[in-house]
N, C-alpha and C positions, 0 to 999 in steps of 0.2 A: 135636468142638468143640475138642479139646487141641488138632491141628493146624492147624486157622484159627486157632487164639488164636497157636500156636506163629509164624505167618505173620510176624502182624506186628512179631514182633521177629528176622524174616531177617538182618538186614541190621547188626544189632548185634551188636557183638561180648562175649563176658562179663564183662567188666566198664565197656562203656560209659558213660557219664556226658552229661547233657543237660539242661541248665538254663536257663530262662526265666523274665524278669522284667521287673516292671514295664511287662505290658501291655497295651492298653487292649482288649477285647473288643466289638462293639458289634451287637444284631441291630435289626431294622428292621421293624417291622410292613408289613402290608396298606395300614394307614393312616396312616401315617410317623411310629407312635409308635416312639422309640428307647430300646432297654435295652442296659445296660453293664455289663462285668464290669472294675473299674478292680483295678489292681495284681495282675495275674492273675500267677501263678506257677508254674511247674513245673519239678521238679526230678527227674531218673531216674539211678540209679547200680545198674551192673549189679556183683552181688556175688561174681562170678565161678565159680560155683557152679549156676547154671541159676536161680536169683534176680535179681530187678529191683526195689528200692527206687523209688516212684513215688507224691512230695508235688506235694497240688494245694492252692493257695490262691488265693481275690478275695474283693471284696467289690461287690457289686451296685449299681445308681444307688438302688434301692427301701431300701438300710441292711441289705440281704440276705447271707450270708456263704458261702463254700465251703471246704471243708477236707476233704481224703484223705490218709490216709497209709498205703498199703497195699503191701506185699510181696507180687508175684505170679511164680510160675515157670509160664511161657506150656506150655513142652512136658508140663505134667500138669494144665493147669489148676489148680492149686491157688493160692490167696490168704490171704492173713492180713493183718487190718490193721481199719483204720475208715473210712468216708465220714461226712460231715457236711454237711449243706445246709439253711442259713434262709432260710427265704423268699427262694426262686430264682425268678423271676418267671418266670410261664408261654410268657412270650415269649424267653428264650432258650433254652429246651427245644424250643418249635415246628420250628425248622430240622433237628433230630435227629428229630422225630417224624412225616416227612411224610403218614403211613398213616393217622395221628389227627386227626380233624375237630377240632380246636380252635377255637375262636371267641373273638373279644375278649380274646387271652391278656395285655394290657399287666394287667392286673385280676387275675388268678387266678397262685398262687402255690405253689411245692412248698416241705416240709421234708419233710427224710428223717434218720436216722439206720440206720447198718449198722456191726456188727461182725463180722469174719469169724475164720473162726481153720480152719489146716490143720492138722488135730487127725493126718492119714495123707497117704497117696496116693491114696486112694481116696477121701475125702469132703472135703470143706468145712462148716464146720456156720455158719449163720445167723443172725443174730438181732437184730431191728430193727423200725420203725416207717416210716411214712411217712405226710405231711396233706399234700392238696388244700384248697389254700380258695380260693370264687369260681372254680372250673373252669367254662367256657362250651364247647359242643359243637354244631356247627351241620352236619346230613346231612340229606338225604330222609330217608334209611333209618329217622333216629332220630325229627324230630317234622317239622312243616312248618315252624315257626320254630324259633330257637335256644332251647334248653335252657339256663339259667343258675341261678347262684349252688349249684353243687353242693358241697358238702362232703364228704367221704369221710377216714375214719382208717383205716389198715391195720397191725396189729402184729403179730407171728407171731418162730416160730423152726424150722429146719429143715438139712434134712442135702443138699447136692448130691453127687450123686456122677458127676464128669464123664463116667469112661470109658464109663458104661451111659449118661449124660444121662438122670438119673433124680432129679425131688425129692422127698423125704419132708417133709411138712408136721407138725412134730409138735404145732404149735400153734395157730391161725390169728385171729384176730379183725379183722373188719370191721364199723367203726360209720359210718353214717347219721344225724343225728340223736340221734334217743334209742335207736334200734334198732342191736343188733347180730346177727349172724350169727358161731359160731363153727365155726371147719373144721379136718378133720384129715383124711390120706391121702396118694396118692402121684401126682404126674403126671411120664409118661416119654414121651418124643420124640426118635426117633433117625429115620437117613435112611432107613429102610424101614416104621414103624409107630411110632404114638402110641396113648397107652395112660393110664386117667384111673380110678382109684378114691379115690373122693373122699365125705368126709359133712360136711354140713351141720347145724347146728342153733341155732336160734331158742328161746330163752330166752320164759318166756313174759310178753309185753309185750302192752302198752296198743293197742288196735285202734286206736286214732287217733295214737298214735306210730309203729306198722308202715306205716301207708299216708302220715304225715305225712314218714316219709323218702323218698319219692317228691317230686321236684321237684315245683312247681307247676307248669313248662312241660309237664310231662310230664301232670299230671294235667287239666289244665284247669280248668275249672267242676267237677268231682269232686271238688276243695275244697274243696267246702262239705262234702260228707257228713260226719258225725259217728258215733263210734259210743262204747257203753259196754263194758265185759269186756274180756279180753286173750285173746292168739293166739297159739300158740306149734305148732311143727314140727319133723321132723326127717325130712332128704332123704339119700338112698344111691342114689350111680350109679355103676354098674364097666363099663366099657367096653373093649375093645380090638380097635384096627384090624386086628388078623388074623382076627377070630371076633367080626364084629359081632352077627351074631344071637344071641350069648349075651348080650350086654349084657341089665345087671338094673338097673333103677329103683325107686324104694323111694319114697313120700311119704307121711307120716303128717301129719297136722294136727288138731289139738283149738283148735274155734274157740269160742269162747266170749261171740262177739263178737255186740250188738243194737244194729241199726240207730236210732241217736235223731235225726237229722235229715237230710232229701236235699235237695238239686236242685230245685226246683220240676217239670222241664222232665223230669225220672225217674219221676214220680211213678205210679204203675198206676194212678189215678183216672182217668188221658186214657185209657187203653183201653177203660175199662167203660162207655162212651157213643162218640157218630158221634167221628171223628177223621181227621184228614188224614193220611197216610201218602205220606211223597217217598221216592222212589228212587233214586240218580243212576245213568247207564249208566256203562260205561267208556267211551262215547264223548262222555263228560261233560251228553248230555244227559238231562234230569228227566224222571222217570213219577211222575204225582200220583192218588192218588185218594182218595176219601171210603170210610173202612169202619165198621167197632165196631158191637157191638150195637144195632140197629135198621137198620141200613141195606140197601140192596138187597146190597151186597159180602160181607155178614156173613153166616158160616155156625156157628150154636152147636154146640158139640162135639155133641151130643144127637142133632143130624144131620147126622152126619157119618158115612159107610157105616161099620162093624164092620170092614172092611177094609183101611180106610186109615192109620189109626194104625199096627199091627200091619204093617203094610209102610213106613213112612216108617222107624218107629223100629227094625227089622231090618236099614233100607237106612243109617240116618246114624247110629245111637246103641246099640248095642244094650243097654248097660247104663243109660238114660233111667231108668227108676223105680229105680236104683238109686244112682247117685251123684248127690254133690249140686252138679253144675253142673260137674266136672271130671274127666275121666276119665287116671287115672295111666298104666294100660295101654296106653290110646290114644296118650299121650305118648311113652311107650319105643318104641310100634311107626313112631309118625311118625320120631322121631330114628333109628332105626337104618336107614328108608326113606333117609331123606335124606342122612346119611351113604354108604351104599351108593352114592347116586346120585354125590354130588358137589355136590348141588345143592338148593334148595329146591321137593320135587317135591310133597309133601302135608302140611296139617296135624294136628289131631288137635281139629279142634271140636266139642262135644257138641250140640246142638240149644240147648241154652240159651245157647251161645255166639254160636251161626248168629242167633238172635231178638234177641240183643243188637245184634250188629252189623247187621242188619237193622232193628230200631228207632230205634236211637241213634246211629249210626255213618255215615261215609261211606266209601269204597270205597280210599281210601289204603293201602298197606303200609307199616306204619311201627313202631318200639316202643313209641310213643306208645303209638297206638290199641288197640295188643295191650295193654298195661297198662290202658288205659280200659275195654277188653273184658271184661277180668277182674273187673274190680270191678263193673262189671254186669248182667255174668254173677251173681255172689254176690248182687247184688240182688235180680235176677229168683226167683231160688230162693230168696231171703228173705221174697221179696212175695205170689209166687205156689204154688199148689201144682202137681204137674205136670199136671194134665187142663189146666188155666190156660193153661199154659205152652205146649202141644199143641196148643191151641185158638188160642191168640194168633199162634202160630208156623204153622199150616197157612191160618190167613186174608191173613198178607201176606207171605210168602214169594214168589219170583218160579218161576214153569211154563214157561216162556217168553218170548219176545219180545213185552214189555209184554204179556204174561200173571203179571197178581199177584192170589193168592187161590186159595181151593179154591173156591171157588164160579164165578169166573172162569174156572177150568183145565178144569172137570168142563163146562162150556158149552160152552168152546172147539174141546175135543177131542172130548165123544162128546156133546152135547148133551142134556146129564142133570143134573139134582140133585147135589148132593153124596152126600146120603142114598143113593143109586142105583147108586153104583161097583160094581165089580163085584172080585173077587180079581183079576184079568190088568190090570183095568184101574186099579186101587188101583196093581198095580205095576207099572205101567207110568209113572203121575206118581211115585212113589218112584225109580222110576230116572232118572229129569229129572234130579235132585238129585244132585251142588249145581251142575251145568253145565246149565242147561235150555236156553239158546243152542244148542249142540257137538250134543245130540241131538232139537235141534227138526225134525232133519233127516228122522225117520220120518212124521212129518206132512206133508211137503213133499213125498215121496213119496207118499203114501198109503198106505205099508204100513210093517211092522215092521225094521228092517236082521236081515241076520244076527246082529249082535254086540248088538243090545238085544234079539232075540227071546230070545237064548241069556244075557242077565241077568236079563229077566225071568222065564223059566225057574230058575233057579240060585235068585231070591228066592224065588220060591214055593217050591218044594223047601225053602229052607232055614226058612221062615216054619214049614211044616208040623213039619220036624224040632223045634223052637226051641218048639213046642205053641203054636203062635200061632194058627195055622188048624187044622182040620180036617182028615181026608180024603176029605170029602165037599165040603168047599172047595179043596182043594186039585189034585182028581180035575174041576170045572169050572173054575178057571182056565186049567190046563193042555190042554183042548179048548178054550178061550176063543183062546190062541196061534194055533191053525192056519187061523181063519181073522180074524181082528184086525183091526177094524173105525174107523176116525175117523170122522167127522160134518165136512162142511163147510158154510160160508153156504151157504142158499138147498137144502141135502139136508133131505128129510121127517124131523122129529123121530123117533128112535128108538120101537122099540115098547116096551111093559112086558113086563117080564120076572118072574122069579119065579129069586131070588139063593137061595144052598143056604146055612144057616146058617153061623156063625162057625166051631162046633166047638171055642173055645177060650178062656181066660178072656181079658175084656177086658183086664185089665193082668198084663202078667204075671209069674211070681216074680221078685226079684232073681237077677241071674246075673253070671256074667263074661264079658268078648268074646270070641268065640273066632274061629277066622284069617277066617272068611267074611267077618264083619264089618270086616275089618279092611283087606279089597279098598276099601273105601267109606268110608275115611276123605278128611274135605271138608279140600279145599285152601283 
């Protein structure tokens, strides 16, 4: 960093001198709103010494002001001095910020305050604030419309220290609203490895102030929900790009929080009767169909084979009975996947997330929706208990191509009841999941691929180990493989058969994920 910084002052000599004044600045919106920075000033006097004196003054069209007076020596990085900025109007910061989806910046406005001071050679130390007000933000990524009226306060103080390009936060505060987050730790970025130990912590506040600093673009109709008690947490992540797999995740949270009002459109009373359930594809078109208790589509937990639970929830969740709608473990192992990759290769959804966004949700990638997911998620586990949840989630989840339902899948594929699955073939619809498209391909075939005969193998085994199954369940799935049978229209319904019990309790103890399950985390 010292010798980029160093660059740009090539070409001066040590004690050069460079003054401007009186003049006018103008940027130009999208939409031919114009902002100005009138009586713009700069003044640079190089102090011969490896020192640069370097005063900025304007004053904005909005009655916004700018003032620097900072002393920087480029060849160590080092600075000392002060920035000051009122209400800099968003719109002459856009042209410096091309990376940032800004939206409607003549409206949204920065102040900042920074004092520096080069206490050595080796550090700078920090310390300052900085307000957004009316920040507008318009991506895919983030919602389908623009995100507006965001607020954000940031005040902290902190130590850089160039040569390593290492900061020490020794202070942090970030407010929203009524909610703040406070942080302390270290973030380092140099040209071969970054590096982030970092904690988090949430004072504990009003559940309706915690989710009320969430825009309303963001949250939608999730607006309405209401709740009583407060929430509070505290997050620890140490990462580093040489030795990802060590990275450690920390999430502690004491919620305290009771839901007093929803959504109409939220409510679990539409599930406990017939219901329409839509689907969208990815290739935008809709699968509708009629389910919920009483219907021909509905299958009650009750009858639902001993097998199938026990392999969905080995295959997508393995700690289901044990947390409550979030799995921290799952999180660290997705981040440090994806990381690795480079890329966004898997996530880390528990079944109650997957139910959410199959209930409530449409098919978009966005932050939104992740944010809307979450708090649906908390609902689902607030409303429901987990057989509910299991039950809810194994009747409209998608088997295939316009295959939705356990009751539909167990037709489709081996022309049997639900009740009827068998251990191979429990996990065989467990491994559909969450791509049932990519390996609708063994049925299209008529037989099992190399690579799912050798997953559904791997589940069973691992079902067995995990005391999910039996081994007297576990000893007929595994002849169930060799010769692996589908049912097509118009073939003679299967014969009855006689299933070898469970051998294992229906739910089972709380655990932690261990790496099998962590092959199958849903994207």
């Amino acid at each position: 960093m010292a010798s980029t910084d160093a660059a740009l002052f090539d070409r001066l000599t040590p004690d050069a001198r460079i003054t401007v004044s009186d003049v006018q600045i103008e940027s130009r919106t999208s939409e031919g709103h114009v902002e100005r920075i009138r009586g713009f000033e700069l003044d640079l006097r190089g102090g011969g010494n490896g020192w640069y004196r370097v005063a900025v003054g304007g004053q904005t069209s909005n009655k916004g002001t700018l003032k620097v007076d900072v002393s920087v020596m480029p060849s160590e990085a080092r600075a000392d001095g002060s920035v000051r900025l009122r209400r800099i109007s968003l719109a002459l910061i856009a042209p410096f910020a091309p990376e940032l989806p800004l939206y409607d910046t003549e409206v949204g406005t920065l102040s900042a305050e920074l004092e520096l001071a080069a206490s050595s050679s080796g550090q700078v130390t920090m310390e300052g604030s900085l307000r957004l007000r009316e920040l507008a933000l318009s991506s895919e990524r983030i919602a389908p419309e623009p995100v507006e009226h965001i607020n954000i306060d940031v005040r902290g103080k902190g130590i850089w220290h160039p040569v390593d390009r290492l900061l020490q936060i020794e202070r942090g505060q970030v407010r929203m609203g009524k909610t703040q987050v406070l942080i302390d730790g270290e973030l380092e970025r140099t040209p071969d490895h970054y590096r982030v130990d970092l904690t988090a912590k949430l004072p504990p506040t009003s559940c309706n102030d915690v989710v009320g600093a969430i825009p309303e673009d963001v949250l939608g109709s999730l607006a309405r929900f209401e709740w009583s008690g407060n929430w509070s947490a505290l997050t620890h992540i140490s990462l580093d790009s040489r030795d990802l797999e060590a990275t450690e995740l920390s999430i502690r949270v004491r919620n305290l929080c009771q839901f007093e009002s929803t959504p109409k459109w939220v409510r679990i009373e539409r599930f406990q009767e017939p219901f329409r359930h839509r689907a969208v594809e990815p290739d935008e078109t809709v699968f509708e169909m009629r389910t919920g208790p009483g219907t021909a589509y509905w299958v009650a937990f009750a009858d639902i084979s001993p097998f199938m639970p026990p392999a969905v929830i080995s295959h997508e969740d393995g700690a289901f009975y044990d947390h409550g709608g979030f799995a921290p473990w799952a999180i660290r192992d997705a981040l440090v996947r994806n990381l690795q990759e480079g890329r966004y290769v898997v996530g880390a959804s528990t079944i109650s997330m997957q139910l959410a966004k199959n209930l409530y949700l449409q098919r978009e990638k966005t932050i939104a929706r992740k944010v809307q997911e979450v708090i649906l998620t908390w609902w689902l586990e607030n409303a429901l208990n987990k057989d509910e949840i299991l039950e809810l989630y194994l009747n409209v989840i998608e088997y295939g191509p316009s295959v939705y339902g356990l009751r539909h899948a167990a037709a489709y594929y081996f022309g049997r009841e639900p009740v009827e699955l068998s251990p191979a073939e429990s996990a065989f619809l467990a491994c559909m999941l969450p791509s049932p498209k990519r390996y609708h391909v063994s049925y299209e075939r008529g037989a099992l691929t190399r690579s799912m005969k050798s997953r559904m193998r791997r589940l069973l085994e691992h079902m067995a180990k995990r005391e999910r199954i039996g081994p007297e369940a576990l000893s007929y799935g595994l002849a169930e493989l060799e010769d692996f049978r589908f049912r097509r229209d118009g073939d003679p319904l299967p014969e009855p058969r006689v299933l070898p019990p469970l051998g294992a309790p229906e739910i089972p103890d709380p655990e932690t994920l261990d790496p099998f399950e962590t092959l199958f985390l849903a994207p």
